[in-house]
C-alpha positions in Angstrom: 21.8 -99.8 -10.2 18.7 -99.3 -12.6 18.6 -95.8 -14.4 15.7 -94.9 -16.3 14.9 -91.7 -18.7 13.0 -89.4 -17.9 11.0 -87.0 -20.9 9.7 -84.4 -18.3 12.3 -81.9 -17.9 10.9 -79.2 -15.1 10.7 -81.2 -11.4 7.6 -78.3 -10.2 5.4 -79.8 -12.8 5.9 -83.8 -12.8 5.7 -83.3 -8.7 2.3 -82.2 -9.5 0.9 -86.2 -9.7 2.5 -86.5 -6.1 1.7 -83.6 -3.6 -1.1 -84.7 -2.2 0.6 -87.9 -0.9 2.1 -88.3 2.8 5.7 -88.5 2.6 6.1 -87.1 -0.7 8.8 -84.3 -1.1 10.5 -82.1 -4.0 13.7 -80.8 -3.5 13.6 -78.1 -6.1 16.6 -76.0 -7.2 14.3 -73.2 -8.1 16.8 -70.1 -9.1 18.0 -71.0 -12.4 21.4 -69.9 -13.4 22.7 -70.2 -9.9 25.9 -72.7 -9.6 24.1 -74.2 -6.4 21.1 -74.9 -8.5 21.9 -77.8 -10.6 20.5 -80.5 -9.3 15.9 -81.4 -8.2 15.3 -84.5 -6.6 11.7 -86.0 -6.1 11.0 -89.2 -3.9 7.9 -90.7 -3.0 6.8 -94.1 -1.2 9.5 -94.4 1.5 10.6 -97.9 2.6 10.8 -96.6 6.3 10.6 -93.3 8.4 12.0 -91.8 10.8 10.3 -89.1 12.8 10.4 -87.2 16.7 7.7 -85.8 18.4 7.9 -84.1 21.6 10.7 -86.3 22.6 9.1 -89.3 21.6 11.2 -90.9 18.6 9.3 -93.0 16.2 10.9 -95.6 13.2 7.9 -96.4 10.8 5.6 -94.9 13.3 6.4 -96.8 16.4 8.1 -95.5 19.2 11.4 -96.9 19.7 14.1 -95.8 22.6 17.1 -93.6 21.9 17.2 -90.3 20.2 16.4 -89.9 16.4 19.6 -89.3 15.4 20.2 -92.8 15.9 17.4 -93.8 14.4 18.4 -92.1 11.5 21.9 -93.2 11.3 20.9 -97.1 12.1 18.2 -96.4 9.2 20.3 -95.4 6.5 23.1 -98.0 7.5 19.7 -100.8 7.0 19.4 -99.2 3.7 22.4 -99.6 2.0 22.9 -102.0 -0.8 24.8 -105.5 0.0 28.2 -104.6 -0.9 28.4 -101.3 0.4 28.3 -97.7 -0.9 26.8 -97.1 -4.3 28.7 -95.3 -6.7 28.3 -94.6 -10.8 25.0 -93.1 -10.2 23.1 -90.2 -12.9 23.5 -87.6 -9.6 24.9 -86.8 -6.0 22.1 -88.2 -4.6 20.0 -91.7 -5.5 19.7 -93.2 -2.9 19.1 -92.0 1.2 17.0 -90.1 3.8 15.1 -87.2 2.7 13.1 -84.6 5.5 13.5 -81.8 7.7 15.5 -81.3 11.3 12.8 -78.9 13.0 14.6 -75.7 15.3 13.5 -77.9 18.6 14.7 -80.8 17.6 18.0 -79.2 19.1 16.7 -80.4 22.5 17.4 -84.1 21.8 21.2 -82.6 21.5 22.2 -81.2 25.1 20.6 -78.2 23.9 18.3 -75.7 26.0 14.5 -77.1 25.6 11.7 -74.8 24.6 9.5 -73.2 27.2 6.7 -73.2 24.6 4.0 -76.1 23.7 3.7 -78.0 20.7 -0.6 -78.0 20.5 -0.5 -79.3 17.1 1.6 -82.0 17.7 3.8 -81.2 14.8 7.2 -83.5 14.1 10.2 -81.7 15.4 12.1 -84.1 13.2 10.5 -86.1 10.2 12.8 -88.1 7.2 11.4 -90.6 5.0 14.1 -93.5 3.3 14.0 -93.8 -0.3 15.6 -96.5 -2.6 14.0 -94.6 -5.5 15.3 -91.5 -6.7 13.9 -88.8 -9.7 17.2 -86.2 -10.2 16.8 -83.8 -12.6 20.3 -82.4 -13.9 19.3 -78.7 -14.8 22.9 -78.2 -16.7 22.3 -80.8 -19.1 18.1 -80.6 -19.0 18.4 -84.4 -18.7 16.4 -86.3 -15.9 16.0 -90.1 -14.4 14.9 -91.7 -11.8 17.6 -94.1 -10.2 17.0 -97.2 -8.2 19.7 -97.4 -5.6 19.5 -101.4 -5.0 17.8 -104.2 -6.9 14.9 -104.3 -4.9 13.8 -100.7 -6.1 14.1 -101.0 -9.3 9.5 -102.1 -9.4 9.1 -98.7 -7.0 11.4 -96.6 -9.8 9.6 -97.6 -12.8 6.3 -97.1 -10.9 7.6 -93.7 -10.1 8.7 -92.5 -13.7 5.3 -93.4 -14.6 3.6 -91.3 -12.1 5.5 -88.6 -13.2 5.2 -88.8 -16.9 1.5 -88.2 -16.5 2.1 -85.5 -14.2 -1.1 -82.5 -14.8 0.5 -80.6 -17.6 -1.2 -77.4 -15.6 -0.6 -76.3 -11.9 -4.1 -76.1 -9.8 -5.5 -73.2 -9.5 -4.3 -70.1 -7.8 -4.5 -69.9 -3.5 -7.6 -68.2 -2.2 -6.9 -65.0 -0.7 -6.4 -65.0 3.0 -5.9 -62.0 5.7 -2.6 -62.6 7.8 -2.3 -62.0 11.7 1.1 -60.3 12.4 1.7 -61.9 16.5 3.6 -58.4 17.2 3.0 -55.3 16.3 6.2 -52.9 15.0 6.2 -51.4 18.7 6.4 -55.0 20.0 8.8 -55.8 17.3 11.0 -52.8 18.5 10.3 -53.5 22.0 11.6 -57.5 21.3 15.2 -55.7 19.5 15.4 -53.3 22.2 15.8 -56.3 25.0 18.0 -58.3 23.1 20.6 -55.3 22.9 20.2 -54.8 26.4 21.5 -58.8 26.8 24.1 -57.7 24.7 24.9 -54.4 26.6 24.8 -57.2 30.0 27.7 -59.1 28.1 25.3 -62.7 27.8 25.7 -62.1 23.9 27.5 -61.1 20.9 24.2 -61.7 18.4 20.8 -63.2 18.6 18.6 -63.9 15.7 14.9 -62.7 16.6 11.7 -62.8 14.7 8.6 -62.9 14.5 5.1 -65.2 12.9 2.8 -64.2 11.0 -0.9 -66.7 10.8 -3.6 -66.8 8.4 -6.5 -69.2 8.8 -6.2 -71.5 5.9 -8.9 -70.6 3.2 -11.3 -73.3 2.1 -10.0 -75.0 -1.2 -7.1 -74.0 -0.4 -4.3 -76.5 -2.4 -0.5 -76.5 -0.7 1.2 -77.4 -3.3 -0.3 -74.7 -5.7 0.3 -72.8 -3.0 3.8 -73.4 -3.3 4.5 -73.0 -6.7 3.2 -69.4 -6.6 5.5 -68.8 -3.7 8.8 -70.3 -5.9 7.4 -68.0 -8.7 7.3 -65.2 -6.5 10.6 -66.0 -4.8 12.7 -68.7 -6.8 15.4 -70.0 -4.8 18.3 -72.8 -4.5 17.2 -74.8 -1.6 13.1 -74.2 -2.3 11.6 -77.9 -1.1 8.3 -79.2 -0.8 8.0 -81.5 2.1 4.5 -83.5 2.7 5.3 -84.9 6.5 2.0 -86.8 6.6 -1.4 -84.9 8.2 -0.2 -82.6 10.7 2.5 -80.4 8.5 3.7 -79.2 4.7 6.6 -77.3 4.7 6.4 -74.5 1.4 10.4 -73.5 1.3 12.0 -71.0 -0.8 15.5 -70.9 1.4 18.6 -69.0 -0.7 20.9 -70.5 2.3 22.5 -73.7 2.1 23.4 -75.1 5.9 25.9 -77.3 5.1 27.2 -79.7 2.3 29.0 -82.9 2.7 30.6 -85.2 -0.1 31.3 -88.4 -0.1 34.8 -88.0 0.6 34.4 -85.9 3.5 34.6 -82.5 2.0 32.1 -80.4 4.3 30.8 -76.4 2.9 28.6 -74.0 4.5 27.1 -71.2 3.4 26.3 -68.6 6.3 23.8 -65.6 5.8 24.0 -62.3 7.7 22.8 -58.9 5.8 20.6 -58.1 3.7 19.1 -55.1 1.5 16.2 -55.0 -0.8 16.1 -55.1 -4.3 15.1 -52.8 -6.6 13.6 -52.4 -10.0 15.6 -49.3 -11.2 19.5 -50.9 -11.8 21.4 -47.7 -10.6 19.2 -48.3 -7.0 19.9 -51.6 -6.9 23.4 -51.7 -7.2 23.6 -48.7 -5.0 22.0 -51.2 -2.1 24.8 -53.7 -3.0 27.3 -52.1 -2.5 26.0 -49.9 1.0 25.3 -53.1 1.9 29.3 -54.8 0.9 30.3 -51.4 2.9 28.1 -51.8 5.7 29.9 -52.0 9.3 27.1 -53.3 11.0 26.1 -56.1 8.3 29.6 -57.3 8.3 30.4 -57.3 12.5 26.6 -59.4 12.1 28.1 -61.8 9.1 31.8 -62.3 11.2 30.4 -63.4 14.1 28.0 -66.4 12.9 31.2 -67.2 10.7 33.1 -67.4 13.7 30.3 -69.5 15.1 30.0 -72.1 12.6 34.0 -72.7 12.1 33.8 -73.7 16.0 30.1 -75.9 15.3 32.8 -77.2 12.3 35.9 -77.7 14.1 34.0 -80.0 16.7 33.8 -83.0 13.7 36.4 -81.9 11.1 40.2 -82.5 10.8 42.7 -80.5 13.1 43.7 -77.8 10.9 41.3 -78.0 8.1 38.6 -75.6 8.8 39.0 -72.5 6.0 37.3 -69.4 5.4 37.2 -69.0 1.5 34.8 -66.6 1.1 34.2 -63.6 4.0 31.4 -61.2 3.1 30.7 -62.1 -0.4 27.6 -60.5 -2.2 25.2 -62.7 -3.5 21.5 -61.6 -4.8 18.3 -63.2 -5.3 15.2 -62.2 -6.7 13.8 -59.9 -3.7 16.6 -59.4 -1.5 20.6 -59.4 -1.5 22.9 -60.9 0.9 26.2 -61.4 2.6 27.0 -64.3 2.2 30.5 -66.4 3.7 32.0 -69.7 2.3 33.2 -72.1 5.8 34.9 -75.1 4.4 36.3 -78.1 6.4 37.0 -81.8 6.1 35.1 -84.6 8.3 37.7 -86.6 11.0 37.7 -90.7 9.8 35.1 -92.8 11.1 32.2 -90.0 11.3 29.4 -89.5 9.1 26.6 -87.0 7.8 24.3 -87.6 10.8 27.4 -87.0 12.8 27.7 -83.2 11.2 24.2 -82.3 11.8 24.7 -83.2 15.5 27.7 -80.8 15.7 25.8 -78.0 13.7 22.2 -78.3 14.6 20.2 -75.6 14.6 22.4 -73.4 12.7 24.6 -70.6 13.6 23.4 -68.3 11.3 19.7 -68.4 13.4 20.7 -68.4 16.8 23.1 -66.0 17.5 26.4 -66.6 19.8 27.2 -67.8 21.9 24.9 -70.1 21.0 22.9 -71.8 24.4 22.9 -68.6 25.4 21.4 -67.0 22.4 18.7 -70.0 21.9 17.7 -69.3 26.0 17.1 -65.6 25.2 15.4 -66.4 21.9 12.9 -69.0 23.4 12.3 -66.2 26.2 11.6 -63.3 23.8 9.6 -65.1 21.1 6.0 -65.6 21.3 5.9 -69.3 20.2 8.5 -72.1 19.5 9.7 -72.4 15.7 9.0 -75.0 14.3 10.5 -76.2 11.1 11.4 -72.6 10.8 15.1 -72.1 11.4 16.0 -76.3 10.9 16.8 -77.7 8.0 15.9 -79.4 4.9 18.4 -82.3 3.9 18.5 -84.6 1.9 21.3 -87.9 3.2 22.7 -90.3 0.8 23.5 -94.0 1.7 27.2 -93.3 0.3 27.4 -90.7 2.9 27.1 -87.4 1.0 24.6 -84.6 2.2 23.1 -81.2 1.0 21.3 -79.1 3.3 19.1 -76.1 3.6 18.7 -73.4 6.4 14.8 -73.1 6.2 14.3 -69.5 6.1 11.4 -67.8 3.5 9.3 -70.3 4.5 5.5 -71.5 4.9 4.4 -74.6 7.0 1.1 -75.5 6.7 -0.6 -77.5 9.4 -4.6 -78.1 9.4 -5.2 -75.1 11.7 -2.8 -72.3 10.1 -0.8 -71.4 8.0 2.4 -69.9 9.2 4.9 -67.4 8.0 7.8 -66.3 9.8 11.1 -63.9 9.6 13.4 -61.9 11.3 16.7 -61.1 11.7 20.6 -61.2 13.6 20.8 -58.3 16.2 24.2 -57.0 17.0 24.8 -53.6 19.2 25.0 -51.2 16.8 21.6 -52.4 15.5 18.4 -50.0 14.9 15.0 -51.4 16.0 13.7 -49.2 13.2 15.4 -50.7 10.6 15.5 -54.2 12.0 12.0 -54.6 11.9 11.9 -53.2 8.2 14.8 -55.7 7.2 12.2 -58.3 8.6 9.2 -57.3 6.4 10.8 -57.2 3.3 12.4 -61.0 4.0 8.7 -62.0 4.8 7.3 -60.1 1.9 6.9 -62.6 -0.9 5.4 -65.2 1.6 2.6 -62.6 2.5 2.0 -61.9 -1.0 1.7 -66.1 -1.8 -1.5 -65.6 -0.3 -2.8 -62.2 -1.3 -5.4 -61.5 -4.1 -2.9 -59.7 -5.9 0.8 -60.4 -5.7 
């Protein structure tokens, strides 16, 4: 394996010589200080790709039979060096698939199918393969880029280069742009109210619902300078920039990881269920910390998409090895706290990464449970289908080790709109009132990205 040095230290600024290039993406641990935040990756110049759209699974842009699971799995097998797994490498990942699993792509899994259409023909699915790696190890401040098999190692030195002479300054600031909420709060409400009357009926336990917000994309408008106003405005863990070629950019700033696999089969996820605002004045904020630790309501909401994701788990792991660490821990970010539960399990012999996200796709934590039930209700009350929103950005190594977002606080960016969207879990005791209020203060910072003055 070829390592080089890298001099630039901060992965927002060297990504800058990349954005505007298809298949391009930054996984950027954005929220310093945070034990999940170690490690930014940047890749560029994929040796394949692997993408679905609207049921129609493509491999370099071809379309090819089978589902794109498959396709993914057979690609990363193709991209592994002779000799097997890698190992020795600067970081956990150097080597592998990096993209996004859309919401819909659930379909292509025995899943129920969207009633909505897909007018902009957006990938439900879309990973590029990479034998050329920049990781940048916030602990240490160090960075490389690593080339994962002998053939890389012209496309890694190529790719330090481009990053060296990254624009020392980001581009400048968004134009302004008005945003188009699809529901009003009386719609909102209205939306809350029929989901607790399927949970009255006995169809549900929980259902997440939200809602989009559109603006028309200003002229001169730059993604990625979008983006890094958003990550200032919300840093987070699992923030990504994902360039999926002409018809979508995905803007993250997710605090949720989905789940984590490593290399010896150790599998984590991270479920998110209540949330409070926080505030400037410390005695307020810790006040909201700790109504929301106390919170019936938020914890009944938090339980049940545990419960949910130890049987999504249980269906791949090891009889007997699925634990629950952590139940209702606090954790806060920079506009919001959480709940926030620790699932852990380990992965049965002879299955893989691709194998997990079968088992756990889309997650728990934004459907509801039971989960075909809540995804039916969800694609009946919503006014549109999702998207990237509610999938997941994940990045696959060849050694078989996987990190994963839920992509929540979110932006994708197609040619026609740009789209925000939140929401939240409904349980019985829930308040339409406060719902919807919960929802606009998750779906603040993305309004203000694109605001004259945030």
């Amino acid at each position: 394996m070829a390592v080089l040095p890298l001099s630039c230290g901060e992965p927002a600024a060297a990504f800058r010589a990349l954005a505007g290039e298809p298949w391009s993406m930054l996984l950027d641990s954005a929220a310093r200080g945070d034990a999940r935040g170690r490690w930014s990756y940047i890749v560029a110049d994929p040796v394949g790709t692997v993408e679905a759209v609207d049921g129609t699974t493509l491999v370099d842009g071809v379309p090819v039979p089978g589902d794109p699971f498959t396709a993914l799995e057979r690609a990363l097998a193709a991209l592994a060096p002779a000799g097997g797994a890698i190992g020795g490498g600067p970081a956990p990942f150097v080597g592998g698939a990096v993209g996004f699993i859309g919401y819909e792509a659930g379909r292509r899994l025995d899943l129920p199918v969207s009633r909505h259409a897909n007018p902009g023909g957006e990938p439900e699915l879309a990973f590029g393969l990479y034998d050329a790696v920049a990781a940048f190890d916030h602990a240490s401040g160090r960075a490389w880029v690593a080339a994962a098999r002998p053939e890389a190692a012209a496309r890694a030195r190529r790719l330090a280069a481009r990053l060296e002479a990254a624009p020392p300054s980001p581009g400048p600031l968004p134009p302004a742009a008005a945003w188009r909420s699809e529901l009003t709060r009386a719609a909102y409400r209205e939306g809350v109210e029929r989901v607790l009357a399927y949970i009255r009926a006995g169809d549900i336990y929980q259902a997440n619902f939200t809602q989009r917000f559109l603006a028309q994309p200003p002229a001169g408008l730059d993604p990625y300078a979008l983006y890094e106003r958003l990550r200032v405005l919300n840093p987070a863990p699992f923030a990504a920039y994902l360039h999926c070629g002409p018809r979508l950019r995905i803007a993250s700033a997710s605090p949720e990881r989905f789940v984590r696999l490593d290399a010896d089969g150790r599998i984590e996820t991270r479920p998110i269920k209540g949330t409070r605002r926080r505030h400037a004045d410390p005695v307020a904020d810790a006040a909201a910390a700790a109504e929301l630790v106390a919170s019936v309501k938020d914890r009944a909401e938090n339980l049940m998409i545990t419960d949910l994701l130890r049987n999504d788990l249980g269906r791949v792991a090891r009889i007997g090895s699925v634990r629950v660490p952590v139940l209702y821990g606090l954790e806060s970010f920079a506009t919001v706290h959480h709940l926030v539960s620790v699932v852990t399990a380990t992965l049965r012999p002879g299955l893989g990464p691709v194998d997990l996200l079968r088992a756990a796709c889309p997650g728990g934590s934004i459907t509801g449970a039971p989960k075909i039930r809540a995804m039916e209700i969800i694609d009946e009350l919503e006014a549109a289908r999702r998207g990237a929103y509610c999938g997941s950005v994940a990045w696959i190594g060849v050694d078989g080790a996987m990190d994963s977002s839920i992509v929540i606080r979110t932006l994708s960016l197609t040619p026609d709109a740009v789209v925000a969207r939140a929401g939240g879990g409904i349980v019985a005791d829930s308040d339409p009132d406060a719902e919807h209020d919960e929802m606009m203060v998750k779906v603040r910072p993305l309004l203000r990205s694109l605001e004259d003055d945030p």
